[in-house]
N, C-alpha and C positions, 0 to 999 in steps of 0.2 A: 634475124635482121642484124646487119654490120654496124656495131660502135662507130660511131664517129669519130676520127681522130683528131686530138688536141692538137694545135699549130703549133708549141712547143714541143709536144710528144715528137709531132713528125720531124720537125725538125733535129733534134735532138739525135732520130734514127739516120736521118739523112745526112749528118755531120760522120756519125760512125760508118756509114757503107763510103763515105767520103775519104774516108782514112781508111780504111782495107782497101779502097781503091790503088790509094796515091801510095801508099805502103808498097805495093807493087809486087810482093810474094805468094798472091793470087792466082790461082792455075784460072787459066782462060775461059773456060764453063764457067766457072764461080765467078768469074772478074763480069761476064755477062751478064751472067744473074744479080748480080749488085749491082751493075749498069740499071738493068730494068726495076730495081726494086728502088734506084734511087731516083728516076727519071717518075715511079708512082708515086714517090715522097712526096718530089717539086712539085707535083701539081697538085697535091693535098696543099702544101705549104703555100701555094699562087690562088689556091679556090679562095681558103681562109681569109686571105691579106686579101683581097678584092672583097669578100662580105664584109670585110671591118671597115675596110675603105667605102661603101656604099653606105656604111651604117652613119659615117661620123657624117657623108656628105648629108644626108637625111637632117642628123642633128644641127648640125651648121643651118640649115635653115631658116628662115624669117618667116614672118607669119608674110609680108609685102611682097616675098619672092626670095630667090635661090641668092645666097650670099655668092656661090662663086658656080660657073655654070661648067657642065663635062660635056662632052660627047656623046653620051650613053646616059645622058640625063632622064630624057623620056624614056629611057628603060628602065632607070633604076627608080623613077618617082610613079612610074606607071600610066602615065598622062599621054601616051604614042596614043592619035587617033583623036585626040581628043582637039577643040577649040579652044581656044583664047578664051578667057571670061574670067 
């Protein structure tokens, strides 16, 4: 089974293929392969920030109702399908 990876960790990697990137003395196979390895980072790094962000909106909550409402509320509170009550 795969480690999960820390949102600083990734980040962290994703700043260095960032900079071998933009450094620019990358033969073209490798400038690809760090393309792809930094395009798997961002979306480790955008899963993360979205759980955290679904967590605080969680906590934000009132017992009377959703202090501030999203879009993907009934997805993230689990409530799709359900009625009012």
């Amino acid at each position: 089974m795969k480690k999960q990876v820390a949102f600083e960790e990734a980040l962290k990697a994703l700043e260095a293929v960032v900079a071998k990137l933009e450094a620019g003395d990358v033969p073209l196979e490798e400038s690809v392969r760090l393309f792809e390895e930094g395009m798997s980072l961002s979306g480790i790094c955008q899963k993360r920030l979205d759980e955290a962000d679904r967590k605080i909106e969680l906590l934000l909550r009132k017992p009377e109702g959703p202090v501030l409402e999203t879009e993907d509320e009934s997805d993230i509170l689990g409530t799709e399908g359900r009625e009012g009550g």
